[in-house]
C-alpha positions in Angstrom: 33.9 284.3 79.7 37.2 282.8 77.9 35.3 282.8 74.6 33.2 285.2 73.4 30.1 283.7 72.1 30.0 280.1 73.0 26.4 279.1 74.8 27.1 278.3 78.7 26.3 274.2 78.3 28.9 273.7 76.1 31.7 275.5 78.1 30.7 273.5 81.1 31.1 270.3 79.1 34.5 271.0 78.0 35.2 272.0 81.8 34.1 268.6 82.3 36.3 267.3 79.6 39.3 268.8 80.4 39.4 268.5 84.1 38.3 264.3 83.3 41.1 264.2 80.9 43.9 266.4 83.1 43.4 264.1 85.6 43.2 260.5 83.7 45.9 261.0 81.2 48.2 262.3 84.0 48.0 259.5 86.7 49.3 256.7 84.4 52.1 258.8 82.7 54.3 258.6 86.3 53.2 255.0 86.6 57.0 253.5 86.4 57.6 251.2 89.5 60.5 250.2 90.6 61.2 246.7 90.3 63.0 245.9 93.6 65.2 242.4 94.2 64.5 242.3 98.3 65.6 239.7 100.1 64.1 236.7 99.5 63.4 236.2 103.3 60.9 238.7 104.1 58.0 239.9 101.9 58.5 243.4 102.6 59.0 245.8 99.8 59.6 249.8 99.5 56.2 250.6 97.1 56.7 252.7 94.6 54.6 255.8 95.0 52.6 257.3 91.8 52.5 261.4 91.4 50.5 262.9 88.8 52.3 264.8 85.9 51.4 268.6 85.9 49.9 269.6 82.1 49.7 273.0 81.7 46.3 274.8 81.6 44.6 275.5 78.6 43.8 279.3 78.0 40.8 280.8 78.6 39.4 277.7 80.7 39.2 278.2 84.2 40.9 274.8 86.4 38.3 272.0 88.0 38.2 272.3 91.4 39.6 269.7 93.5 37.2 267.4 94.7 37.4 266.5 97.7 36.5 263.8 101.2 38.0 260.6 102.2 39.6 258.4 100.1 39.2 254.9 100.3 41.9 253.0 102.3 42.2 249.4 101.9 41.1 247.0 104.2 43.9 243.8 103.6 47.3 244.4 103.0 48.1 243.1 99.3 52.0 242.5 100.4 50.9 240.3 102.9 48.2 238.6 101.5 49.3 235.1 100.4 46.4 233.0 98.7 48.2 229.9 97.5 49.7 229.9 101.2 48.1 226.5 102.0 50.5 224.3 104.4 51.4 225.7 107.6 54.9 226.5 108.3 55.8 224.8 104.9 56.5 226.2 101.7 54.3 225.8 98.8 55.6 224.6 95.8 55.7 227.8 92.8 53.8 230.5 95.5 56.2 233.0 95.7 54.5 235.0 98.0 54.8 232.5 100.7 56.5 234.2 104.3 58.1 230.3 104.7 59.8 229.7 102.0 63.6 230.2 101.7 66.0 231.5 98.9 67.1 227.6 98.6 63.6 227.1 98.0 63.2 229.6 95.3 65.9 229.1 93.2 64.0 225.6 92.2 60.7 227.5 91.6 59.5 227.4 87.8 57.4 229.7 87.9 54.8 231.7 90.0 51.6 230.2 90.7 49.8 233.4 91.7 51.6 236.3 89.8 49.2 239.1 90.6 47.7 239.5 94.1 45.1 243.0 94.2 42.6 244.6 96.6 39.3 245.9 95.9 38.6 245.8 91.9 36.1 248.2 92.5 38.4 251.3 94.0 39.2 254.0 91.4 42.9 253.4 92.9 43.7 250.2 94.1 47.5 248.3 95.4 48.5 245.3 93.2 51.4 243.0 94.7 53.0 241.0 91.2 55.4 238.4 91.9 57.9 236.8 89.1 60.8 234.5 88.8 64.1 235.7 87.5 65.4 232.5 85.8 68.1 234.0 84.2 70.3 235.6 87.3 72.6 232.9 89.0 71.0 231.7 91.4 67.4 232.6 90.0 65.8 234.7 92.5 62.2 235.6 93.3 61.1 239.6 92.3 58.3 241.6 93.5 56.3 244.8 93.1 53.6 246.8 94.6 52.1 249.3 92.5 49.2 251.4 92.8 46.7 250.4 89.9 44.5 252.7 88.3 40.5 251.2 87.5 39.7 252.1 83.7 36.1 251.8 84.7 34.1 254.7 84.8 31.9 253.5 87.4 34.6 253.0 90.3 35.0 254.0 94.0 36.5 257.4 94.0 35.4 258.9 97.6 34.3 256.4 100.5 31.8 258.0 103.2 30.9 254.6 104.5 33.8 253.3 105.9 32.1 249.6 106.8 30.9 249.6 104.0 34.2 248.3 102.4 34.3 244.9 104.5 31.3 242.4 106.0 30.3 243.3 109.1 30.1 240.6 111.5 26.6 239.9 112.5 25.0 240.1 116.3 23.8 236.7 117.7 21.0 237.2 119.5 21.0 236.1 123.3 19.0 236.6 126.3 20.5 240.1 126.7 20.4 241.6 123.4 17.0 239.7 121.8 14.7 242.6 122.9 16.5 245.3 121.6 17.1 243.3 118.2 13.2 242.7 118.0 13.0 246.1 117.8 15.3 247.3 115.4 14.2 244.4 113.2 10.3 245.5 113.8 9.3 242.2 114.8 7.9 239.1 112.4 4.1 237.9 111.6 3.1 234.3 110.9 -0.5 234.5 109.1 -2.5 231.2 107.6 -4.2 234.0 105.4 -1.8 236.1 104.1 0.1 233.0 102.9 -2.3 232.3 100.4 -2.2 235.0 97.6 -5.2 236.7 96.7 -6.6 235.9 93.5 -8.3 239.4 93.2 -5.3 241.4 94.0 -3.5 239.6 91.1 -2.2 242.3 88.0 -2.4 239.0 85.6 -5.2 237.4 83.7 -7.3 235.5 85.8 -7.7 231.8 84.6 -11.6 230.9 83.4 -11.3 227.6 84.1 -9.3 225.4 86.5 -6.1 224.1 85.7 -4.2 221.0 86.8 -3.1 221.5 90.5 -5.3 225.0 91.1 -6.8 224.6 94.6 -11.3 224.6 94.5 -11.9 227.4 95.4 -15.7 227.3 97.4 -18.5 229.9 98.3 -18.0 229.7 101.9 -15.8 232.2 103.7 -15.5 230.4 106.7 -13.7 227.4 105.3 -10.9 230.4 103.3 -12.8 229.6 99.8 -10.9 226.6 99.8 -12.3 223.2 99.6 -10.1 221.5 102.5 -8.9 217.9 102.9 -7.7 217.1 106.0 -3.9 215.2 105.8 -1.4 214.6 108.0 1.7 216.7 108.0 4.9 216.7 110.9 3.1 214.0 112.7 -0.3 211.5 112.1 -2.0 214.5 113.3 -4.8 215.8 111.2 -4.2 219.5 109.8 -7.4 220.6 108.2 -5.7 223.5 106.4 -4.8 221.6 103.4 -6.4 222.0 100.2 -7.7 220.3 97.2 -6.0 220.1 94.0 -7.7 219.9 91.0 -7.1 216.7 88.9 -4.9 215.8 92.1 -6.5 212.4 93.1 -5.5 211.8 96.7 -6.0 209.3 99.5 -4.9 210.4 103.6 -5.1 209.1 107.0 -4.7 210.5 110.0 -6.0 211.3 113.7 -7.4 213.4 115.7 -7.5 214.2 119.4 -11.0 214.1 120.5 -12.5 214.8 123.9 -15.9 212.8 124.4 -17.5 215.5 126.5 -16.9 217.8 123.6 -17.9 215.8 120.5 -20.7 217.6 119.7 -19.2 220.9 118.9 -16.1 219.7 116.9 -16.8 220.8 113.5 -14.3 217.4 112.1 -16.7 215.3 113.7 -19.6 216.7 112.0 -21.4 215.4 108.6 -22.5 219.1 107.7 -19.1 220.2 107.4 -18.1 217.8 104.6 -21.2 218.7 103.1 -21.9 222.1 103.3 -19.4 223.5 101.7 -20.2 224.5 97.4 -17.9 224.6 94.8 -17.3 227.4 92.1 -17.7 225.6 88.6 -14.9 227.8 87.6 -12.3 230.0 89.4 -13.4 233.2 90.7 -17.0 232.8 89.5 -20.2 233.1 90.8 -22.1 229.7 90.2 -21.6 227.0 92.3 -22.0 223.2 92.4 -23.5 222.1 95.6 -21.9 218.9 97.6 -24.8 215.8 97.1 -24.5 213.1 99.6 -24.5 209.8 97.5 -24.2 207.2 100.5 -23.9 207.1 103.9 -22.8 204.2 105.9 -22.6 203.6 109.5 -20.2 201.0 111.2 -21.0 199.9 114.6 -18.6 199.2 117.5 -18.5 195.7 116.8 -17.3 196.9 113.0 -20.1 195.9 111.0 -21.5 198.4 108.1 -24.9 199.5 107.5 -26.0 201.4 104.8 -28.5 204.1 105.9 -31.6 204.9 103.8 -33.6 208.2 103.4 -31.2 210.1 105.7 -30.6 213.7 106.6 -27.7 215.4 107.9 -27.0 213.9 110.9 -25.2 215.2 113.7 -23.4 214.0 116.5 -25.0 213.2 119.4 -23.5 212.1 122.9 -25.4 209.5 124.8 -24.9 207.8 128.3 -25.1 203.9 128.7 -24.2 203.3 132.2 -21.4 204.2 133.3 -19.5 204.6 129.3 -20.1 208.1 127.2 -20.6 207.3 123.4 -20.4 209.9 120.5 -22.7 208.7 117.6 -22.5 210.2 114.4 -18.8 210.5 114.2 -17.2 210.8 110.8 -15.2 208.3 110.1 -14.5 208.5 106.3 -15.0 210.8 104.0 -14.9 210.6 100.0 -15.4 212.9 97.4 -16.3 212.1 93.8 -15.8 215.4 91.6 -16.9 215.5 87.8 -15.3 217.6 85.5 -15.4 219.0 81.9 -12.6 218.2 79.1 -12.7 222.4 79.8 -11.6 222.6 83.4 -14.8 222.9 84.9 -16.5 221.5 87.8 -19.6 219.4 86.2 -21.2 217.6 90.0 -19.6 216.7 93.3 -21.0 213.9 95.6 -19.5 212.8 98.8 -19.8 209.1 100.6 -19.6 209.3 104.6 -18.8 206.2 106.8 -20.1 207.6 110.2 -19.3 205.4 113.6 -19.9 205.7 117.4 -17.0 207.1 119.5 -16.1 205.2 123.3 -15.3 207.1 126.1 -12.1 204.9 126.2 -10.9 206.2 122.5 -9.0 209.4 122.8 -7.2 209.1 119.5 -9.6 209.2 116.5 -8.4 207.7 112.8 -10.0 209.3 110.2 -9.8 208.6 106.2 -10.1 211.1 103.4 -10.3 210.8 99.5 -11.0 212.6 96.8 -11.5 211.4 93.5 -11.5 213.1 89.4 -14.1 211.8 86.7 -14.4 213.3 83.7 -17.9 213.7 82.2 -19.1 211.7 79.0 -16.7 209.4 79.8 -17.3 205.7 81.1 -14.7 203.6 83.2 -13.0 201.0 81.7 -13.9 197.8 83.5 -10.7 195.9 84.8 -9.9 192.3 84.4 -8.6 191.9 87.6 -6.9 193.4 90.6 -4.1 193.0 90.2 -3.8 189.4 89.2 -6.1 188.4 85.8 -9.2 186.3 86.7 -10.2 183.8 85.1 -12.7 184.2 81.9 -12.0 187.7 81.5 -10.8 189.9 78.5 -6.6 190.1 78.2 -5.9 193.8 78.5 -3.9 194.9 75.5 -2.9 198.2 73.3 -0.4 199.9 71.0 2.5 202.5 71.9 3.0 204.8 69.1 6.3 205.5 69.6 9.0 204.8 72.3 8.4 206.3 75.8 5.4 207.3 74.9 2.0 205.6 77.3 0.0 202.3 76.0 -3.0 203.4 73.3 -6.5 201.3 74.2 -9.6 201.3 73.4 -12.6 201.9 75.8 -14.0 198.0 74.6 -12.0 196.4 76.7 -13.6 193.1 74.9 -11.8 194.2 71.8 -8.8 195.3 72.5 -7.2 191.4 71.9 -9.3 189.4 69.6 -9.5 186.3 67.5 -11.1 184.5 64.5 -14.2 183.7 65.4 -16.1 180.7 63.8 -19.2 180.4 62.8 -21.8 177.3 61.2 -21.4 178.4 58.0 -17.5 177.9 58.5 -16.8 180.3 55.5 -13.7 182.4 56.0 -14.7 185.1 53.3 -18.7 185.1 55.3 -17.2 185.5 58.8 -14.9 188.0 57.9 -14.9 190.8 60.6 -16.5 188.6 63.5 -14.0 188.5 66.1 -14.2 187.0 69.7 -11.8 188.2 72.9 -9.0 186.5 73.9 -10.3 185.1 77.6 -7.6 184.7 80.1 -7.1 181.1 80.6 -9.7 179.6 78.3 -7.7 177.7 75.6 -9.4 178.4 72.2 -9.0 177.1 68.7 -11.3 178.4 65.8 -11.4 178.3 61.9 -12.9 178.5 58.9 -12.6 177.0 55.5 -11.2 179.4 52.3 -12.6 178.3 49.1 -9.9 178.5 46.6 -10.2 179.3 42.5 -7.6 179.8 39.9 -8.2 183.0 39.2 -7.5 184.9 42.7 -3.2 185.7 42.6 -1.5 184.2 45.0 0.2 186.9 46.6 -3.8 189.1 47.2 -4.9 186.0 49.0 -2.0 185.8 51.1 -2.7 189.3 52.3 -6.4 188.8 52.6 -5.8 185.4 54.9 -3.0 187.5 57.0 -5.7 190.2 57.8 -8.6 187.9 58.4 -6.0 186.0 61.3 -4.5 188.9 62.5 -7.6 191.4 62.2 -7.6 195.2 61.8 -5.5 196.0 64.5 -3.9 193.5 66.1 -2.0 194.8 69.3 1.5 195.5 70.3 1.2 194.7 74.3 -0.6 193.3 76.7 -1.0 194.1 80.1 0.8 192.1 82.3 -2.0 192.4 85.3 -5.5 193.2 85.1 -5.0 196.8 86.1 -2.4 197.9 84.5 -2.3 201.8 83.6 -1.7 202.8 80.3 1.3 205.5 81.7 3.1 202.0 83.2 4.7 201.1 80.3 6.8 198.5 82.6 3.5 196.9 83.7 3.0 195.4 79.8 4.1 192.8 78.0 5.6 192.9 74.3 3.5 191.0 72.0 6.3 188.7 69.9 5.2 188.0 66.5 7.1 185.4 64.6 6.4 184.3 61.0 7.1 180.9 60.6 7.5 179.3 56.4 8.7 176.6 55.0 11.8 176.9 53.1 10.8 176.4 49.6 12.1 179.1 47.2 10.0 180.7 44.5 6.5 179.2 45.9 3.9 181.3 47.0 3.6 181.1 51.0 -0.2 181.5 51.7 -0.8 181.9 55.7 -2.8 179.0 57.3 -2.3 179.4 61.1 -1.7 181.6 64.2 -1.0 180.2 67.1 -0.8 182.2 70.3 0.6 181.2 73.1 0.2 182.8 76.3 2.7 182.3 79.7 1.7 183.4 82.6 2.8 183.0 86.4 1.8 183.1 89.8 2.6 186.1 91.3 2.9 187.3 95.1 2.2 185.4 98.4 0.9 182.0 98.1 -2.4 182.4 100.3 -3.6 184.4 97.8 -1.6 184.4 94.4 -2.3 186.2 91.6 -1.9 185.7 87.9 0.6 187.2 85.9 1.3 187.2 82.5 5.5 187.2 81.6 5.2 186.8 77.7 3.0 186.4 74.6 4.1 184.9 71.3 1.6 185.1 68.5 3.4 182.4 65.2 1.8 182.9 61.8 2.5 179.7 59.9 2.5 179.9 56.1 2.3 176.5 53.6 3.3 176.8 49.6 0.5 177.9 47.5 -1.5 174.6 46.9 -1.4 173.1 43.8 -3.4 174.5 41.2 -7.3 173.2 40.0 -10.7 174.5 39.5 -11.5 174.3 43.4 -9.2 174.0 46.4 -10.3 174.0 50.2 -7.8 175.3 52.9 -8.1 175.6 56.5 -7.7 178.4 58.6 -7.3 178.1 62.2 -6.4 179.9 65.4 -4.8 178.5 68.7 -4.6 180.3 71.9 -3.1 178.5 74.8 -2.4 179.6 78.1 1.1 178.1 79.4 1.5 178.2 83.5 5.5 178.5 84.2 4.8 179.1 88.2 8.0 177.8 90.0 7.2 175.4 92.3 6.9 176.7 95.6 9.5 176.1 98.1 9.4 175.8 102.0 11.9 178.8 103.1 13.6 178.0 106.5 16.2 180.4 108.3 19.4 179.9 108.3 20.9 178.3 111.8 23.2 180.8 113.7 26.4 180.1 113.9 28.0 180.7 117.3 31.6 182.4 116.4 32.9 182.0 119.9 36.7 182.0 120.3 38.5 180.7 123.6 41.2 182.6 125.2 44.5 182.5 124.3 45.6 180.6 127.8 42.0 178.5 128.2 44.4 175.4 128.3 47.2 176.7 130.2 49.1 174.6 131.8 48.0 171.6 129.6 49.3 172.8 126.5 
């Protein structure tokens, strides 16, 4: 022991110490290259080789051992590595460490463009070529060094057992020689439907109690993978039955199917119990189900007319023979699912409406439609005024946005959603105050009232009273520029333009008399069947002075709607003649000319 009485950790700590120190310190204090001016033709250059300064031991601490095993070498040559050596057999302007350049070309270098060129940065010990301009000597000449760096990291490559480890190894390209012996070194691949779909039960994270948007519906039958399935096309028009339903995903496909008469009977697409027969979970991972109720079924002939059937079962298909033709009957031909859900994410009722057909002998490629529909429960649908185009004598669609980018705000009464005064026999304004009629598209209104005056209301309360009783509680902001426009299209609506329009007389009351709306609209699409289109709305308020004072004045207030056509008249289109851009020879009229 070199000291009496230290505990045997700590001495094997400061061996550890010492011998980390002896040989850290040490290394950089002979780290003086050389700096060598070598002819400026080659890139060759003497390196200047780094020993280790001898410390002396400290007394009565034994020396580390060496350690040793192969030291890394490195795979590129630093001094020859050039990587601003872009034009071949030209020199590159300021890269000093380009093999084609010439002293002629140096001497009108600025400066180096790569100064530093290194190896590995993850070697303990690694070669660094630096390259400089001597702009001072006469001519200026280009110097260079190669050093060996030391890494100040403490996690660096000190000892390399795994010689390719230090470069990429170029891979093996499988051919008809090697691919069986490559299959089994790699152990082969697997391609499994079942194990792409994770399992729910396996799952480490909450499970979700009810469905969320996109979550596939999950069912109680294990044959169809506890999916409900809704059959799309995918690479081709093909039908691929392994795609599932989405929740809140409304979606629409059509696609076909290879069918074999002979074998209609046992294809399970063809059949009405296997749309049917599958039950829903209300929720995810859950125990009650929703069955599947058949609302309608309808069968088309082969002459395409549609019956509806009445008091049917679950029919299946069945192949006659008439003459010499096979026929399939009960073939589905559509299928369409109405699900009802819960503001909650839960399955409420599902219903499905079949359009079943007869399949010819002659028909080897079947088309097939599928749809599934969302409905949330308590809710009714708001009735449309048209599709797309407004009819006539039906409600203008209208509604607020609360703030830019945001969807259009309506309410479910699509008759009051744009509204007007509404007059009555009594033709008192104060008596039909809240009675409002819809705005029809196309109908040209006008309405009033008559507003007994007295000399005691102020002027500027019964200017605000009239302005409410024209415009009413909420008069709206846009209107739908077809009769089924979504609320999320903000494009697909109109600005409502509201101009106030006074007479110029300053210091008089202005007391509101009129609003006059005025509705443009256009025909829109092909002209066999064109539909109507509204392009703007301009609602005018029209205010007179206050009349002039007495014990009992009588004004009139009235509302206009008008509906304006501005449908450019049609024109015939006709193509455009060809033009023949035919050019004669140069020597068509040789000899004449």
């Amino acid at each position: 022991m070199g000291s009496r009485g230290l505990p045997p950790l700590l001495l094997v700590l400061l061996n550890c110490y010492t011998s980390s120190s002896t040989q850290v310190i040490a290394t950089p204090a002979a780290a003086t290259p050389a700096v060598t001016k070598e002819d400026l033709n080659s890139t060759k250059a003497s390196p200047t080789t780094l020993q280790p300064s001898l410390s002396p031991r400290t007394p009565g601490i034994p020396r580390a051992p060496e350690r040793s095993g192969p030291r890394p070498t490195p795979v590129t040559d630093v001094a020859a590595l050039c990587v601003c050596d872009l034009l071949p057999a030209q020199c590159d302007v300021n890269c000093c460490c380009d093999p084609d350049c010439s002293p002629a070309d140096f001497s009108v270098f600025s400066a180096c463009s790569v100064p530093v060129v290194t190896g590995d940065r993850q070697f303990c010990s690694q070669k660094a070529a630096f390259y400089s301009m001597n702009l001072t000597a006469d001519p200026p000449h280009r110097d260079f060094k190669l050093i060996d760096q030391i890494n100040p990291s403490v996690f660096c490559i000190h000892i390399s057992n795994y010689k390719p480890a230090l470069s990429f190894a170029n891979p093996e390209v499988p051919d008809e020689n090697n691919f069986d012996r490559l299959m089994q070194t790699s152990g082969g691949f697997t391609l499994s439907a079942e194990s792409a779909v994770p399992s729910t039960a396996a799952s480490d994270g909450p499970q979700p109690t009810n469905y969320e948007y996109g979550a596939p519906l999950q069912t109680a039958d294990a044959s169809s993978g506890s999916f409900l399935k809704l059959p799309s096309p995918l690479t081709s028009s093909l039908c691929a039955d392994q795609n599932p339903a989405a929740f809140l995903v409304s979606q629409a496909f059509e696609c076909s199917r290879r069918v074999d008469i002979e074998q209609c009977e046992g294809m399970e697409a063809l059949s009405m119990a296997h749309y049917s027969s599958p039950a829903i979970l209300r929720v995810p991972n859950s125990t009650t189900q929703v069955s599947i109720k058949i609302q309608s079924v309808m069968y088309r002939s082969l002459n395409h007319t549609l019956t509806q059937l009445e008091g049917h079962g679950v029919l299946r298909p069945s192949l006659v023979s008439t003459g010499q033709d096979r026929l399939c009957s009960n073939v589905v031909l559509q299928v369409k699912y109405s699900l009802l859900y819960t503001a909650t994410g839960q399955i409420h009722e599902a219903s499905l409406s079949l359009v079943l057909g007869t399949l010819s002998s002659a028909v080897s490629l079947l088309q097939q439609k599928f749809e599934i529909h969302f409905i949330q429960h308590g809710t009714k649908p708001v009735p449309l005024s048209g599709n797309p185009g407004y009819r006539v004598g039906l409600p203008l669609a209208a509604g607020f946005q609360p703030q830019k980018g945001s969807g259009i705000i309506q309410t479910t009464n699509r008759q009051g959603q744009f509204t007007i005064l509404r007059s009555t026999s009594q033709q008192d304004c104060l008596a039909s105050e809240g009675l409002r009629t819809p705005v029809l598209f196309g109908y040209n209104v006008q309405s009033g009232c008559q507003l007994r005056l007295t000399g005691t209301i102020p002027c500027g309360l019964l200017a605000q009273k009239v302005q409410d009783l024209l415009r009413g509680q909420a008069f709206p902001d846009y209107v739908a520029a077809f009769g089924n426009s979504r609320a999320q299209d903000v494009q697909d609506w109109v600005p409502v333009h509201f101009v106030t329009y006074s007479s110029n007389m300053k210091g008089s009351c202005q007391l509101p008399v009129a609003l006059d709306i005025e509705v443009k609209w256009t025909k829109y699409g092909s002209l066999l069947n064109p539909q109507a289109r509204i392009v703007n709305v301009t609602a005018q308020l029209v205010s007179v002075p206050e009349p002039l004072p007495g014990p009992e004045r009588t004004v009139v207030i009235s509302t206009t709607v008008t509906f304006v056509d501005v449908s450019a008249p049609a024109e015939a289109g006709f193509r455009a003649p060809p033009t023949i851009n035919a050019r004669l020879p140069f020597s068509f009229f040789f000899p004449f000319v």
